[in-house]
C-alpha positions, 0 to 999 in steps of 0.5 A: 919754081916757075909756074904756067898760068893759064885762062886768066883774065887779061885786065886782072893780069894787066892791073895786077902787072901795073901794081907791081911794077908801081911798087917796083916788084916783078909779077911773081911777086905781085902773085906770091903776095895775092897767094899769101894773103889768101892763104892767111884766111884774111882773103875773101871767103866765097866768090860771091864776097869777091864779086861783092868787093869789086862791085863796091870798089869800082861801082862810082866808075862804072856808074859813070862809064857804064850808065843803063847797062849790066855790069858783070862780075865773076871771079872777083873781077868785072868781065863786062858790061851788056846793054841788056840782062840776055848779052850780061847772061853771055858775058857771066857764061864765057866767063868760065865761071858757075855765078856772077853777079850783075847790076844794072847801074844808074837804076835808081829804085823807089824808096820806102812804102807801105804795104799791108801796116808794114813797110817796104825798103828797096834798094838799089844795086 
């Protein structure tokens, strides 16, 4: 069956194709496979989870690549990175997605303290 897919991010689709053509498969493979394990339940349950996961599989990168700026993430995959929270708010917006996730990498927040007998933890993104 042959199938159009449209509006999809070029960088997914780049490393998507690089994947494949690693393990010697075409690109309909590649997508039937991502198709499969979504469908078995074991994929990610909420955009949110995927945008989570991405940010975690790649925050080392982009810590180094990207330090002080906003990095993006919708759909499960990074969009971009602006140098302030107005130019991450545009990348989230022509996204097409309705939510992002942003950080600001390298920003490292205070740990612990003490408030009110209580204590306080902060934690960086």
């Amino acid at each position: 069956m042959d199938v159009l897919v449209r509006n999809m991010d070029p960088e997914l689709y780049r490393q998507l194709k690089a994947r494949a053509a690693a393990k010697g498969e075409k690109i309909s493979e590649a997508i039937a496979e991502a198709a499969e394990y979504i469908l078995s339940g074991r994929g990610v349950a909420t955009e949110m989870d995927a945008n989570n996961s991405a940010y975690a599989a790649s925050k080392r990168r982009l810590a180094k690549e990207h330090p002080g700026e906003y990095v993006v993430f919708c759909g499960g995959a990074f969009r971009g990175a602006a140098g302030s929270l107005e130019g991450a708010a545009d990348i989230v917006r022509t996204s097409g997605r309705p939510k992002g996730l942003v950080a600001k990498m390298g920003e490292d927040l205070p740990r612990g303290g003490d408030w009110l007998w209580s204590s306080l933890e902060l934690f960086a993104a």
